[in-house]
C-alpha positions in Angstrom: 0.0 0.0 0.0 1.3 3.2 -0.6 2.3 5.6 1.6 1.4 9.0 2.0 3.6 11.8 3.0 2.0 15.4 3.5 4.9 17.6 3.8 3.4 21.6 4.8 5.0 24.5 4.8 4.8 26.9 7.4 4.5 30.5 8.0 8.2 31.0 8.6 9.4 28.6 5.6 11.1 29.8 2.7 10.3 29.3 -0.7 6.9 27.4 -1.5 5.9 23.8 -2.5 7.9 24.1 -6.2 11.4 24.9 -4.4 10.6 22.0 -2.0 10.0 19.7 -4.6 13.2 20.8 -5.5 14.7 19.8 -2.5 12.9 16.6 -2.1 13.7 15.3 -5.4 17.3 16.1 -4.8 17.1 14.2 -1.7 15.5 11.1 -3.1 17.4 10.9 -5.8 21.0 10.8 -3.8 19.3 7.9 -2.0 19.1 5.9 -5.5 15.3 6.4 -6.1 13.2 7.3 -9.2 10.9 10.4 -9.1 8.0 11.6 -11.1 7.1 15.2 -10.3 3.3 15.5 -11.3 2.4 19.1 -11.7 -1.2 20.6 -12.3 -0.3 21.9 -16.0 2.3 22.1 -19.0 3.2 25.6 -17.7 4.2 23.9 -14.2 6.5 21.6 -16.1 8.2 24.0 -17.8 8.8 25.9 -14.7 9.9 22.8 -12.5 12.0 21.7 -15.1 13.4 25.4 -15.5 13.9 25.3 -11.5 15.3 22.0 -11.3 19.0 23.1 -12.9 18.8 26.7 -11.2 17.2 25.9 -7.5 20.4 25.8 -5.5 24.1 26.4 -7.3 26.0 23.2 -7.8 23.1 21.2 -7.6 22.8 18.6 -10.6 19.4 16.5 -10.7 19.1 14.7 -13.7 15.5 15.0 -14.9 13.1 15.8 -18.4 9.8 16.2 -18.8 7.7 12.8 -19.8 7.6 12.8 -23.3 12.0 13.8 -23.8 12.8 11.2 -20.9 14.1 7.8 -20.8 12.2 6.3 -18.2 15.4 3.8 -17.9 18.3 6.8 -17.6 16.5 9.4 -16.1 16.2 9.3 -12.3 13.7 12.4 -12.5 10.5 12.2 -14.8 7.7 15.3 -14.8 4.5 15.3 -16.4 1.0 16.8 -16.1 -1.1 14.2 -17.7 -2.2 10.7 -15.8 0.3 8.9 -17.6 3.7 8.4 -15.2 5.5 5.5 -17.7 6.3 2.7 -15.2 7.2 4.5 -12.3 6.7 3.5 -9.1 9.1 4.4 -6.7 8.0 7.8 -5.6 5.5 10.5 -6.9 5.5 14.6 -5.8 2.2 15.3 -6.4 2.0 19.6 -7.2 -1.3 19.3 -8.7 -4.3 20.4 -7.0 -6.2 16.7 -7.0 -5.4 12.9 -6.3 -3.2 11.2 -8.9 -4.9 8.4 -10.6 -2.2 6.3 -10.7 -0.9 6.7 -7.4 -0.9 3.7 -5.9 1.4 2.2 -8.2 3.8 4.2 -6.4 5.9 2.9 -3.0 5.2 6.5 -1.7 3.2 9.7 -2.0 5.1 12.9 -1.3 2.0 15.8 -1.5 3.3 19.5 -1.0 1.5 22.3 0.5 2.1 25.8 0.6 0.7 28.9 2.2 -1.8 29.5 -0.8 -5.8 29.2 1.0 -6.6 27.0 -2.8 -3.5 24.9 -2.3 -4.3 24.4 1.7 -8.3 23.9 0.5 -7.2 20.9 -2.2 -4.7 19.8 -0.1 -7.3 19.2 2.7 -9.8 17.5 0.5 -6.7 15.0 -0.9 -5.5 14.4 3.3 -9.2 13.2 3.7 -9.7 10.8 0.5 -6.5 9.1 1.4 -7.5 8.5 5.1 -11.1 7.5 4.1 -9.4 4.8 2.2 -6.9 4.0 4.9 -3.8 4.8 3.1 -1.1 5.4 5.7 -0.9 9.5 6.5 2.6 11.1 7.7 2.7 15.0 8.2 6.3 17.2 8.2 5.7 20.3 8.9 8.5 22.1 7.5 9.8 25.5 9.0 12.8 26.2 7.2 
């Protein structure tokens, strides 16, 4: 079963939920795992992939949006439709509803941010995974 990871960030945090997906897919991919960043639009791919060789200097993640990558070389796959090729090690979720494919993923990073429609969505998704007992974790991060 998949689990789900609601990381929030708080008043005092910088950035918002793109520049922590950022982080987060650097993280997981210098612990070996794949990624596929899904993002609400085309415009939010081009502007993750745009942040994803600018977000912090000397920072490499190798990545390309769905329809340039090789889903055997590249560690980091975005894409704004339902299709996610055969993923499923971890999905960041930056679009305002529930993934249809994710539970073919190990685990379920969703990212909020101080914006009231991205708290509201983000709400509604926290409630249709625990109605179907998904297991919940919530980081809030401050920094």
């Amino acid at each position: 079963m998949t689990q789900v990871d609601f990381y929030i960030l708080d008043e005092q945090a910088r950035g918002n939920r793109f520049m922590l997906a950022c982080r987060l897919a650097e993280k997981i991919y210098h612990q070996g795992r794949r990624v596929f960043i899904h993002t609400q639009s085309q415009e939010e791919t081009r502007h993750m992939d745009r942040l994803l060789w600018t977000f912090r200097q000397g920072s490499f993640i190798p990545h390309a949006p769905l329809e340039k990558a090789d889903p055997t070389t590249t560690p980091v796959i975005l894409g704004d439709t339902g299709d996610t090729g055969d993923e499923s090690d971890v999905l960041i979720n930056l679009a305002l509803q529930v993934p249809n494919v994710f539970s073919r993923f190990e685990r379920l990073a969703e990212l909020i941010d101080r914006e009231a429609e991205i708290k509201s969505a983000g709400r509604q998704r926290f409630k249709f995974y625990r109605d179907r007992g998904y297991p919940l974790n919530t980081h809030t991060i401050s920094k």
